[in-house]
N, C-alpha and C positions, 0 to 999 in steps of 0.2 A: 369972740369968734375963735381965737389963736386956742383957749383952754378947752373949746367944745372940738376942735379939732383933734386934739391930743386923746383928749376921751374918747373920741370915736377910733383912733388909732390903738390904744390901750386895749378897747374891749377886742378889736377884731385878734390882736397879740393875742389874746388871752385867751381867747375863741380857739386860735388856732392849735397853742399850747395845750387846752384842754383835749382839742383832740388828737392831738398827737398822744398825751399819754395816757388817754382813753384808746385808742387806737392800737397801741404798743403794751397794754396792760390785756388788754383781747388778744394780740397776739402770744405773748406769752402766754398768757394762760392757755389759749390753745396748744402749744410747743409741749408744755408743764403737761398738759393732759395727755398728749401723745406718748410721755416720758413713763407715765404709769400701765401704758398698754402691753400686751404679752408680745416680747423682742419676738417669739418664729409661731404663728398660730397651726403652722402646718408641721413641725417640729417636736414630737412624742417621746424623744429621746430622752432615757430617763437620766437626770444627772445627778452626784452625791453631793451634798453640803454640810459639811460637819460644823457645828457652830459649838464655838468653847465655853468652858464651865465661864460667866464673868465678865464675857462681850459685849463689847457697847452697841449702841443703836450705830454708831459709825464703823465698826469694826464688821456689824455682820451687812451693810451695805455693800462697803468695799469688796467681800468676799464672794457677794452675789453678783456684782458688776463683774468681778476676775471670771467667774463661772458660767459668763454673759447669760443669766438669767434676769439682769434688770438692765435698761440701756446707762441708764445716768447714777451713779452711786448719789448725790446728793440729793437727785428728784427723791428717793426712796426716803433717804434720810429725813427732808423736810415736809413726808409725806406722814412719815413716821411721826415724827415731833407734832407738827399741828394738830395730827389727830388724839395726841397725846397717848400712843404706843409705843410705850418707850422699857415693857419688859417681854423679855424673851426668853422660852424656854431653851436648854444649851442639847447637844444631842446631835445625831444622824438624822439627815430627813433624803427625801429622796423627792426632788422637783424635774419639772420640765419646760420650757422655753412656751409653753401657752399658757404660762397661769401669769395673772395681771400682779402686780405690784401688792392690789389689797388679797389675792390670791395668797403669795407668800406669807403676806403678814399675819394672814389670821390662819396659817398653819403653824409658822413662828410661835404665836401667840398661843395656840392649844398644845404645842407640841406634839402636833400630827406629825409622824416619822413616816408613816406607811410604811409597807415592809419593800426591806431593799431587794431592786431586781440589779441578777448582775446577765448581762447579755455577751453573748459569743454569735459572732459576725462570721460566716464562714462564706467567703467570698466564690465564686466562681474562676476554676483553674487555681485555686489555693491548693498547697502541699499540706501532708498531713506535718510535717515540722514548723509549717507557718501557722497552721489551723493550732497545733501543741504550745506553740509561744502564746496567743492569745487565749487558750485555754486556763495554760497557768499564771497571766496577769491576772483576768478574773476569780481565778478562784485561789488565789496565793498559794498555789500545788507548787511543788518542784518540776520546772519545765524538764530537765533530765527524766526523773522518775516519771513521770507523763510519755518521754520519748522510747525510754527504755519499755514498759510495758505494751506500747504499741510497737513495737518491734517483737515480742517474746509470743512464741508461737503457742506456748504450754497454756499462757493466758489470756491471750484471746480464745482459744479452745474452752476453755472453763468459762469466762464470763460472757462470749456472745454469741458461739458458733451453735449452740442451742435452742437459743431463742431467734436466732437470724437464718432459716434454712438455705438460703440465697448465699450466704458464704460457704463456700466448698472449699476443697485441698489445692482448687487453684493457687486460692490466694498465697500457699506457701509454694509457690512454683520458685526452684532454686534460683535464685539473683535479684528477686523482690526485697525492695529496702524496706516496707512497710506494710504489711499483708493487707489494711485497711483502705489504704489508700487509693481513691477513688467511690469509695462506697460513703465516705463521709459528707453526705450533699448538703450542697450548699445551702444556705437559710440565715436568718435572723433567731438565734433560739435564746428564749428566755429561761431565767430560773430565779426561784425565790432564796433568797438566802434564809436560812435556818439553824440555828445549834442543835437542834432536835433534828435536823435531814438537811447534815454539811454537802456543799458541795463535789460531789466525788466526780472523777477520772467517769465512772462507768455511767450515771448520772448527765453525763455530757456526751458520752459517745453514743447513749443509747438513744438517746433525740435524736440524731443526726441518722442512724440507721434506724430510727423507725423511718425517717422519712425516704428512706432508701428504698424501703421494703413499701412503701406507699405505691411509690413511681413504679416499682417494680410489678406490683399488684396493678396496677391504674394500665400497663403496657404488656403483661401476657401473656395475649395469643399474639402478637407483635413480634415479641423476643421467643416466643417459642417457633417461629414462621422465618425466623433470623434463620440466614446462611450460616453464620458465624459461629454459632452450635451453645453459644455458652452465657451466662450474664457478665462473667468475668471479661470476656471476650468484648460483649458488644460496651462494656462499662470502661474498657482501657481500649477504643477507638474512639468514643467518646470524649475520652479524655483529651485524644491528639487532636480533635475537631475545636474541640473547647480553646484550645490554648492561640489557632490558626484562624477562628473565622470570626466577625463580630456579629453576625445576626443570621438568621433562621434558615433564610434562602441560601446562603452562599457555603452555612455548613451542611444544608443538603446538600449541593453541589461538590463541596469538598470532599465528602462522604461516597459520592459515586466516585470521584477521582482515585481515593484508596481501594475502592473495590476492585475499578480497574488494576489499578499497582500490582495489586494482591492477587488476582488469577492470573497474572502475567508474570509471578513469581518478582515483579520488581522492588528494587529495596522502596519504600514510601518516606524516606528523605524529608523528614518533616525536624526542623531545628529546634523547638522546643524540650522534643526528646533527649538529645544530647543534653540540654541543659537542667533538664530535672537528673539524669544521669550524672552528672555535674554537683548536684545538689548546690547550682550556684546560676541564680536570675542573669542570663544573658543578654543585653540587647543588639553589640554588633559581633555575631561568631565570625571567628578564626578558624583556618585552617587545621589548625592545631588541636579546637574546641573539637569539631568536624570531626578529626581523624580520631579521638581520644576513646575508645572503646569501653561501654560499657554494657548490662545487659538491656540498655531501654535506646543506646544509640542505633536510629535505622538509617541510618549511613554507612555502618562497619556493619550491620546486620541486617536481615531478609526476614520478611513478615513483621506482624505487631511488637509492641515489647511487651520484655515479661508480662506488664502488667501496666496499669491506669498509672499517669504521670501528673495525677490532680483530682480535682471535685469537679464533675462534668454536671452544666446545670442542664435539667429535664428535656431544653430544646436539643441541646448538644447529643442526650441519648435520641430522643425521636428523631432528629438527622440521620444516624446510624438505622433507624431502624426503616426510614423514606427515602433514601436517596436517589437522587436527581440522577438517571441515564444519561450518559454522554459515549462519547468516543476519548473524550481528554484525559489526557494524563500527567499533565503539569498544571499547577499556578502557584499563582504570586501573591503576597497579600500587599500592599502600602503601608505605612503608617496610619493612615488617613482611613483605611477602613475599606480602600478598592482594591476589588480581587480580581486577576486577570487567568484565563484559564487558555493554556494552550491542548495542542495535539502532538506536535511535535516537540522537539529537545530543543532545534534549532532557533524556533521561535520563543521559544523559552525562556532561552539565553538572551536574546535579542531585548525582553522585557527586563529581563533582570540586570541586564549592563544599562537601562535606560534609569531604573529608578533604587540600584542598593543602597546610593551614596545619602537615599535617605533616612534609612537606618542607625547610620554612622552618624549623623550631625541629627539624630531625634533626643 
């Protein structure tokens, strides 16, 4: 009785053992499976992986996990080994966050490079100095020599003012730092890298104003129905709208408040201008900032500035070209994204002594 007891005690242990790591071996392996899925399936972004003459199965694991194209370097590794893939051709490849683990491997494995794309991000309210730095990362150009020709009036005349009829002799209006600036809209632009068709300066600007002369095309009898007489014109309001409102409604709204400004001969006091004027990203202005005169500050000066203070994206122009009728002629904007519009000064002041100090501690 005592030994048949024991035995019956033994089998249920053993029972229970078995399923535990029956239970923990399904788990992992589920885990283990997960580890080979594509880390962002929504995620297109193309990234480089240079993998060296002589690399081991561990050496290009780790490199892909730094490059977070695989979640776990050693799931990869032991994914590799078992299946007994353990050569790789060495090279450039160009991957992206939704190819699975056996995805990599069996481009690894043929030495599929595809051809490298290198992409320029030109963000919304970006300057053309910010747009020129990200220019010349991607394409290993001299960010100077990039700055300097987009500054040289002789050469933009020769390389785009031809092909772009939409650039006029505004753009060289005396006290414009960059004659381009504003017409370079914003976008996602790709390019193929090539030794037969390197990536040039003109090659990248010329993307950027096609898609100018798109919007432009796409808007006029609009811009031709403009008060404001010119593309220059409605493209560096645009710009001030861009840098002041964060969505559609409130830069048409905004856009009526400058018109008011502006038939009322008032300066339109808008802070962003001082700090492109500035050529220095401001978040709490001073006094100082305020008073410091340049040709794009409209606080020491009356009407628009010279010229566009950024890359105004497509709503930003169609605000300029719809704007919201009011009587108001102040607001405010938040950090947060709320915009208050008054009529008067008094009340103006009233909102802006309520919420500046959130500017300062953002």
């Amino acid at each position: 009785m005592f030994i048949k007891k024991h035995w019956r005690l033994f089998a249920i242990i053993t029972i229970l053992l078995i399923g535990i790591i029956a239970g923990s071996a399904w788990g992992f392996n589920r885990y283990y499976a997960s580890l080979l899925t594509p880390v962002d399936k929504g995620s297109h972004r193309t990234i480089t992986v240079t993998v060296p003459p002589g690399a081991s199965v561990r050496d290009i694991s780790h490199i892909l996990e730094k490059k977070g194209l695989v979640r776990k370097a050693w799931a990869f590794e032991f994914y590799a080994r078992w299946n007994h893939l353990n050569t790789y051709r060495s090279g450039t490849y160009v991957f992206n966050r939704t190819m699975s683990v056996g995805m990599l491997i069996n481009d690894l494995k043929k030495g599929a490079h595809h051809e490298l794309i290198l992409v320029v991000d030109v963000r919304q309210g970006m300057w053309v100095s910010e747009i020129a730095q990200q220019m010349a990362e991607v394409s290993k150009l001299d960010e100077k020599d990039i700055l300097q020709k987009l500054s040289n009036h002789a050469y933009i005349k020769a390389h785009y003012m031809k092909k772009y009829p939409f650039l006029t002799n505004e753009i060289f209006t005396r006290g414009i730092k960059y004659p381009l600036e504003g017409y370079l809209a914003p976008g996602i632009y790709r390019f193929k890298a090539d030794k037969k068709n390197p990536l040039t300066i003109d090659r990248m600007v010329d993307q950027m104003l096609d898609q100018t002369k798109e919007t432009i095309a796409n808007d006029s009898s609009e811009i031709d129905a403009s008060s404001l007489g010119s593309v220059h014109k409605i493209l560096t309001l645009a710009s001030l709208i861009e840098q002041e409102a964060p969505d559609s409604r409130n830069r048409q709204k905004i856009a009526g408040v400058f018109f008011n400004r502006l038939k009322l001969n008032m300066r339109l006091q808008t802070d962003p201008s001082v700090a492109y004027g500035l050529q220095r990203r401001i978040r709490d202005y001073t006094q100082k900032d305020l008073r410091t005169d340049t040709p794009y500050n409209t606080y020491t000066r009356s009407g628009l500035t010279v010229g566009p203070i950024g890359a105004p994206a497509q709503n930003a122009i169609q605000a300029v070209l719809n704007p919201v009728k009011s009587n108001n002629l102040f607001f405010y904007a938040r950090p947060n994204g709320k915009v208050y519009y008054s009529k008067t000064y008094t009340d103006h002041q009233k909102i802006v002594a309520k919420y500046r100090h959130e500017w300062a501690e953002k």
